[in-house]
C-alpha positions in Angstrom: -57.4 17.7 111.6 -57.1 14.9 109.0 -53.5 14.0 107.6 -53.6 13.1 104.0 -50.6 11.6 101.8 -49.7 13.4 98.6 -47.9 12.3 95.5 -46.9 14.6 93.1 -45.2 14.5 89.7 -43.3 17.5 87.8 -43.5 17.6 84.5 -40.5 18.0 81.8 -41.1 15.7 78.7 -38.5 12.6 79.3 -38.2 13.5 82.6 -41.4 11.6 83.6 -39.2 8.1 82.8 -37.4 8.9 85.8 -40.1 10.0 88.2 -41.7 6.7 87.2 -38.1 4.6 87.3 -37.8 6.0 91.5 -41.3 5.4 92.2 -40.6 1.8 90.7 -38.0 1.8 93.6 -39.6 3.2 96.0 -42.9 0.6 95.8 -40.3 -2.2 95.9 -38.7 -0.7 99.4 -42.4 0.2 100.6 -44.9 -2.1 98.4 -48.1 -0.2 100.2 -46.4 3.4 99.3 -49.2 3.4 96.5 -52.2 2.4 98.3 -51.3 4.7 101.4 -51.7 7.8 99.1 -54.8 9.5 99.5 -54.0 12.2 96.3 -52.0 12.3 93.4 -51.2 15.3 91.5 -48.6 16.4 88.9 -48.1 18.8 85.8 -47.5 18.5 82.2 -46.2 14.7 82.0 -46.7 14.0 85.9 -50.2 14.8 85.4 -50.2 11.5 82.9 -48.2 10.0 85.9 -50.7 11.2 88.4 -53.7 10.2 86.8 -52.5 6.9 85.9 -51.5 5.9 89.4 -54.8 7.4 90.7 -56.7 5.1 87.8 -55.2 2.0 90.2 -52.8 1.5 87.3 -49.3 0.1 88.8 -45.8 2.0 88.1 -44.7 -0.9 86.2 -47.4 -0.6 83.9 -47.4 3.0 83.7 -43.9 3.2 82.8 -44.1 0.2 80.2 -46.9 2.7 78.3 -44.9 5.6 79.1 -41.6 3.9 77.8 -43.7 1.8 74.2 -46.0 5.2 73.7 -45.6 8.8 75.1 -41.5 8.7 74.8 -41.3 8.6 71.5 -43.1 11.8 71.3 -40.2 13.4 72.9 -37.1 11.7 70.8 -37.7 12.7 67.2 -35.1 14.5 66.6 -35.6 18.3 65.0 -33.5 20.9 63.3 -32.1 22.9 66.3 -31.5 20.7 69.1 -33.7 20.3 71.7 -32.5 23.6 73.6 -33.7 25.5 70.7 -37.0 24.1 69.4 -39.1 22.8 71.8 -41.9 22.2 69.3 -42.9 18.1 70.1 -45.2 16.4 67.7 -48.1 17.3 70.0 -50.8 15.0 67.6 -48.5 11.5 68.4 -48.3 12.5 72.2 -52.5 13.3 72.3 -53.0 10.5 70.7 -51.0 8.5 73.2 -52.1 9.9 76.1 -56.1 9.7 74.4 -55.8 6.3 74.4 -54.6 5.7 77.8 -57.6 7.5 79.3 -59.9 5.8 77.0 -58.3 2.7 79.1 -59.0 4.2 82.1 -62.2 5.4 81.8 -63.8 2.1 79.7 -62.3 0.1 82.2 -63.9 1.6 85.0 -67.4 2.0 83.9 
């Protein structure tokens, strides 16, 4: 039976800063850690994760789009904390995220 390497990425908004900030690590300890994965998966903001490393896009690079684009999505602040209104400006994030895959997918064809 074949053995495959998985990498997978939860989601949880700003959370995806950190799972990108340890894999950062993690590639500097183990520099082929990236290439050795045969499947990346994730959910919510790990799927962006997930789809970005699969693209052959680095972690550094990831997480400089990550930090410049899709986090700001998650910091504007709203009446009722964060623990109470978990609406996000869903049209800024999209749009982020949009034109990352356009990236991806022009750059590959």
């Amino acid at each position: 039976m074949a053995k495959y390497r998985i990498m997978t990425f939860d989601g949880g908004g700003t959370l995806g800063a950190l799972s990108l900030q340890l894999l950062n690590r993690l590639v500097k300890q183990n520099p082929t850690l990236i290439s050795r994965t045969h499947v990346f998966s994730g959910n919510s903001i790990g799927s962006f994760t997930a789809l970005a490393l699969a693209s052959g896009r680095s972690p550094q690079e990831t997480f400089r789009y990550f930090k410049e684009n899709i986090l700001p999505a998650f910091s504007i602040s709203r009446p009722g904390g964060p623990v109470f209104n978990q609406q996000l400006p869903y049209s800024g994030f999209i749009k982020a995220v949009r034109n990352f895959s356009r990236k991806i997918f022009v750059s590959k064809t």
